[in-house]
N, C-alpha and C positions, 0 to 999 in steps of 0.2 A: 504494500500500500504506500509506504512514502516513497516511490518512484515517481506517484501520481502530484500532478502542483495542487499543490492546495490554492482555495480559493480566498478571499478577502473573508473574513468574519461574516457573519451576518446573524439575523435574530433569529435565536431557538425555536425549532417545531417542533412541538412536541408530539407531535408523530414519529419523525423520524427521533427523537429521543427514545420513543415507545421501541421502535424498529431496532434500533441498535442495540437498547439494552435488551432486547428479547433474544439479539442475536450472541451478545454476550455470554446471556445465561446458558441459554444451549450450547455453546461451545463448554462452557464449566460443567453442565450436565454429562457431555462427553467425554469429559478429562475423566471425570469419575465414574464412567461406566466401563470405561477401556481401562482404569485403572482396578477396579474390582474382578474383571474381566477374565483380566490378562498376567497385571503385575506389570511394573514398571521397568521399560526396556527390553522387556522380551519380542525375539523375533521368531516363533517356533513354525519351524518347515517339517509337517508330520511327513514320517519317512525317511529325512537327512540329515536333522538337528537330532541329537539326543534328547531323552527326555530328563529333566530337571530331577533331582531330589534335596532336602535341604537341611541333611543334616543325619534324618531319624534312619534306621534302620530299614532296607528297604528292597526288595528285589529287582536285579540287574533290568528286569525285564518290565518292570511295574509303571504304567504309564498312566499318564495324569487324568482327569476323570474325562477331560473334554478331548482327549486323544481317542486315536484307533490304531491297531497294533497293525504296521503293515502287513499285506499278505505276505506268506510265503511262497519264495518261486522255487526253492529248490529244498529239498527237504534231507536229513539222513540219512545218505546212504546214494544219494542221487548224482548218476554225474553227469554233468551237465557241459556240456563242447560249448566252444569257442565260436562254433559259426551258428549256433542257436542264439547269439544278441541279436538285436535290430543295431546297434550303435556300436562296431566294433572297434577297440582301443586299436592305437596304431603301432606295428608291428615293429620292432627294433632290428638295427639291422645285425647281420649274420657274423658271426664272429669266429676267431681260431676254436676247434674245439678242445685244446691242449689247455687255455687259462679258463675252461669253464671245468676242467677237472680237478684244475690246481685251484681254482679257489671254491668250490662245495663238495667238499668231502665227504662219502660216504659215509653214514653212520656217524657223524658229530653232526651238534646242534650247536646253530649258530646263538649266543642271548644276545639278545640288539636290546639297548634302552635307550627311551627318545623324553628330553625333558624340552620345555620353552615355557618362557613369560613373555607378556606382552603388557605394552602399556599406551595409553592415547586416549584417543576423543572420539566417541561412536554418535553419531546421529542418527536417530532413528523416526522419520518422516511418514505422518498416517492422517489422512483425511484432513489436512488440515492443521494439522499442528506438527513442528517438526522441536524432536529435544536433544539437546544435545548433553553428553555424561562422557568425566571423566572415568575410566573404567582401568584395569589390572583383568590381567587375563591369565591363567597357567591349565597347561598341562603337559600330562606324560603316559607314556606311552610302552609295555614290554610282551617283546614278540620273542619267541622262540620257532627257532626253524631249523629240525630236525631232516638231514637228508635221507632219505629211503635209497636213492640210486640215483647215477649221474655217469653216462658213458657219452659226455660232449656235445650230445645229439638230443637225445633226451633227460630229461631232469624232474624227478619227482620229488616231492617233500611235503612234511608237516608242518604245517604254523599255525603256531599257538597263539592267539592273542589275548595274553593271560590280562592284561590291562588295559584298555583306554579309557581315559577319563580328563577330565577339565575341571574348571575351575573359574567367574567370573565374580570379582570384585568391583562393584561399582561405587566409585568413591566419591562423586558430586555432581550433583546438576549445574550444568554450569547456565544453560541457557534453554526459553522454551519461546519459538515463533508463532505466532500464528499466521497463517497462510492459506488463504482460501483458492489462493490458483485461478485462474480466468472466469472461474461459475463467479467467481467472488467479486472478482473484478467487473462481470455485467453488473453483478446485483448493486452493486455500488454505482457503478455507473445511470444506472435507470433511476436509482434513486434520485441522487445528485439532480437530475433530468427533473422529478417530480418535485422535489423537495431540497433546493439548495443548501449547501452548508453540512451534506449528509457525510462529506470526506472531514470534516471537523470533529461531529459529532466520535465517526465512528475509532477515529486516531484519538480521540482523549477518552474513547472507555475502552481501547485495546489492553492498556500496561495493568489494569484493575483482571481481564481475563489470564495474560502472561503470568501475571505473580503469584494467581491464583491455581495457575498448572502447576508452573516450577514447584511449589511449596507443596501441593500434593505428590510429586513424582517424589521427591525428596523424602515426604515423611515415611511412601511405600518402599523406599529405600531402606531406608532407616528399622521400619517395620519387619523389612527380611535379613535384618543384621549386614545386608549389603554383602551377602555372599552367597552362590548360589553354587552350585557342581552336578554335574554332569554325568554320567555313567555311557561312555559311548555302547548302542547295541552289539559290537562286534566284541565288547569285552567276555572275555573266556570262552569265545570260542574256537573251535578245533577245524581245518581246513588240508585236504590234502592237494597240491596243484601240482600240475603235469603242464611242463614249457618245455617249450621245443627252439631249440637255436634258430633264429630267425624269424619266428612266428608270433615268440611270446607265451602269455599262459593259456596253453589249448583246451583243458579241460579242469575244473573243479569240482570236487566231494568233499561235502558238509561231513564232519563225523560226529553224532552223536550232540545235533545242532542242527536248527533253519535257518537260513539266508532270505532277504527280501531281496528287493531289485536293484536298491542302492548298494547292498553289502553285495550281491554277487557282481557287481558294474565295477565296483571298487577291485575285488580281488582279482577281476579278469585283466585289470588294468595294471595288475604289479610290477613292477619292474624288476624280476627275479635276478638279472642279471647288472643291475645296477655299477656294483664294484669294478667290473670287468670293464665297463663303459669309463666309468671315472676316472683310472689310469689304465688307458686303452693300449701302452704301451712301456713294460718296464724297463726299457730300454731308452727312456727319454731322459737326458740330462737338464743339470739345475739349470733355471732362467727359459727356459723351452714355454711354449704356452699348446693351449688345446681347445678346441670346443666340444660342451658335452648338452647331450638335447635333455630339457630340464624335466622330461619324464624319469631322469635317474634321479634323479634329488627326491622324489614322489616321499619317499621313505624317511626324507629330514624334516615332513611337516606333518601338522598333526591332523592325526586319520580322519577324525569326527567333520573335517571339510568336504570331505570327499570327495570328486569332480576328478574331471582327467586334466593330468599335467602336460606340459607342453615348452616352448620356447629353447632357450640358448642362453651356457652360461660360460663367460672363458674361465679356464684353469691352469693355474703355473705350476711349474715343479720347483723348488726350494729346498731347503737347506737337509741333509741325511739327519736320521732320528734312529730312534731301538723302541719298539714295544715289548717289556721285560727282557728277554734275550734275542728278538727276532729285529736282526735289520728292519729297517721302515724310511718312509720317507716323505717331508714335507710337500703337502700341494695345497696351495690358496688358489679362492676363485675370486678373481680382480675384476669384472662385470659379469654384465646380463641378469636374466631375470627369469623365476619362474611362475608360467602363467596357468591358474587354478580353474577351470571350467565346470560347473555344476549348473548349467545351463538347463531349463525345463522349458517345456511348451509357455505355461503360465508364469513361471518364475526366471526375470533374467540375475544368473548368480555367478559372479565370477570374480577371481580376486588374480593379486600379483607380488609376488616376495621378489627379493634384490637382495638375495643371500650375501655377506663378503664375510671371510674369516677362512680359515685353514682347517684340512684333514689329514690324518696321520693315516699311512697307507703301508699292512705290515706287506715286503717285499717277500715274507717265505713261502705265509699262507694268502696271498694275494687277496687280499679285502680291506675293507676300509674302519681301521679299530678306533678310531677315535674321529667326533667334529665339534669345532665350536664357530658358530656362524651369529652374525646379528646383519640384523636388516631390515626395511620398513614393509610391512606386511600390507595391501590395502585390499578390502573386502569390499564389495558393491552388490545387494541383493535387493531387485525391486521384484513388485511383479509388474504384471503387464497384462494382467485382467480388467483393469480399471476403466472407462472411458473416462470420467470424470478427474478422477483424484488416482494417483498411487501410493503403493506403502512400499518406505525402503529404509534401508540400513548402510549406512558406510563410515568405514572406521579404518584408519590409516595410522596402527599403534608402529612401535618402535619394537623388534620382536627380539630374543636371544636365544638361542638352539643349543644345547649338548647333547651328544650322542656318541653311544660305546659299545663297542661290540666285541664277545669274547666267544671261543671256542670250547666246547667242554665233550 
């Protein structure tokens, strides 16, 4: 609204005083509806967001009242190919098959643990009111991936995803707009038309609705202790994949667990052979550089986004290291970016990380035992069901990665 010039003063109608403050109030009646509703700052995508718990004891699988449990597409026992998607992830290219032997060993399990924290400013924009919260973000992450067999060509294995989960703290309102978008803009306009002075009126009873969001988003802040967490659905469960050098993951079996559509799209999309990609050749000396396609990195963010990875990232080799007694060696990734797609008919959802920081790369057992990365994470989720109005979420925190991985 104060785009629009404002007009000269003029004498109050109390019409359009009527009009304005009716329009006030209803917008305050909707603060408090979506806040009883929903809970402040939440943006729940049934299907792809986890669902919430807050504190009490609680099962993995126990979903909020106003959820539905997705279906499952693949059940226990079920296995399920690669060319049964509609959307197939895109295939990695073909590699020696001498470094896929040497780096997944038969009969060892690989433990991979994945931590991060985030921190920033998320707005979160719904019919008319957009708010903006400082927020703290964590989670982590522990996969175990046992090989079954690996003769270069083919590659089967268990993983375990004994952990996903998160964690958001939201630490302040900082700010809440209101914004009626173009419907808003006739309405005002017409008035204006009938009854002048209506851009006066309705700019000196806005900051009387603003204070009165903020101070309720705030107090349902406050009211949830300002910390919520997460239980991603893929937590504890059991998965067996079959990936083929060049194709990718060709086929998956749930063991003793269901998969919906999001978890089996996710694990079709794994980047099994990730490490092999990262240092694509051990025979590259210090100061050397490389590009790696940012679906390897899949594995350095956390899961509960899910979406297929993408983009280009460069990587240098640096200075020799030792993981406990195992030759290793320093590699940083000095640009590019990886791009997050969870793209839906209804829902456009897609984010971008700008990883920079170094991985330790052990040279005997050829994989990647150690990273620590920071970088600015940015997330954009509207949808695009709306004619009128949309609801969206974007938040562009400052993020920081550890990740470890050991042989046993």
């Amino acid at each position: 609204m104060s785009t629009m010039p404002t007009p000269p003063p003029q004498r109050s109608n109390p019409i359009v005083w009527l009009l304005g403050s009716a329009v006030v109030a209803l917008f305050a009646l909707v603060v408090v509806l979506a806040l009883n509703s929903k809970g402040c700052s939440e943006n729940k995508k049934p299907g792809r967001r986890p669902e919430p718990y807050s504190g009490e004891k609680k099962s993995e699988t126990e979903l909020d009242d106003d959820s539905e449990p997705p279906t499952p597409v693949a059940r226990s026992g079920d296995k399920v190919k690669r060319d049964e998607l509609t959307r197939q992830p895109k295939p990695p290219k073909k590699i020696d098959p001498d470094r896929i032997t040497a780096a997944f060993q038969p009969g060892k399990t690989y433990e991979m643990i994945l931590k991060g924290d985030a921190e920033g400013k998320a707005t979160n924009s719904s019919w008319g009111e957009t708010v903006v919260v400082y927020s703290q973000f964590l989670f982590e992450c522990a996969i175990d991936r046992t090989i079954e067999s690996n003769d270069g060509t083919t590659l089967v294995e268990l993983r375990h995803y004994k952990v996903v989960r998160n964690a958001v703290v939201d630490a302040k309102v900082e700010e809440v707009k209101l914004d009626f978008g173009w419907p808003g803009q006739v309405t005002l306009t017409f008035l204006e038309s009938v009854a002048p002075g209506s851009y006066v009126i309705f700019d000196s009873l806005q900051p009387f609705a603003t204070d009165f969001a903020k101070n309720e988003y705030q107090r349902r802040l406050d009211q949830n202790a300002k910390v919520r967490g997460t239980v991603d659905s893929l937590s504890g469960k059991k998965v067996r994949l079959t990936s083929e050098n060049g194709k990718g993951v060709t086929q998956i079996e749930p063991i003793e667990c269901d998969l919906n559509s999001d978890e089996r799209d996710f694990i079709f999309a794994t980047a099994v052979l990730a490490d092999c990609f990262i240092m694509p050749n051990l025979e590259l000396k210090a100061g050397e550089t490389w590009t790696v396609d940012g679906q390897n990195l899949a594995g350095l963010i956390d899961p509960s986004l899910r979406g297929d990875t993408s983009g280009l990232i460069t990587v240098a080799r640096r200075q020799d290291a030792t993981t406990g007694s195992h030759p290793a060696v320093v590699l940083e990734i000095t640009q590019g970016r990886v791009v997050i797609d969870s793209t839906t008919p209804n829902q456009y959802d897609i984010g971008t990380f700008t990883p920079r920081g170094k991985l330790v790369f052990d040279l005997e057992d050829e994989f990647v035992a150690s990273a620590d990365l920071t970088g600015i994470i940015t997330i954009e989720d509207c949808s695009r069901d709306h004619i009128l109005y949309e609801t969206s979420w974007r938040t562009t925190p400052e993020i920081k990665v550890t990740y470890t991985c050991k042989i046993r």
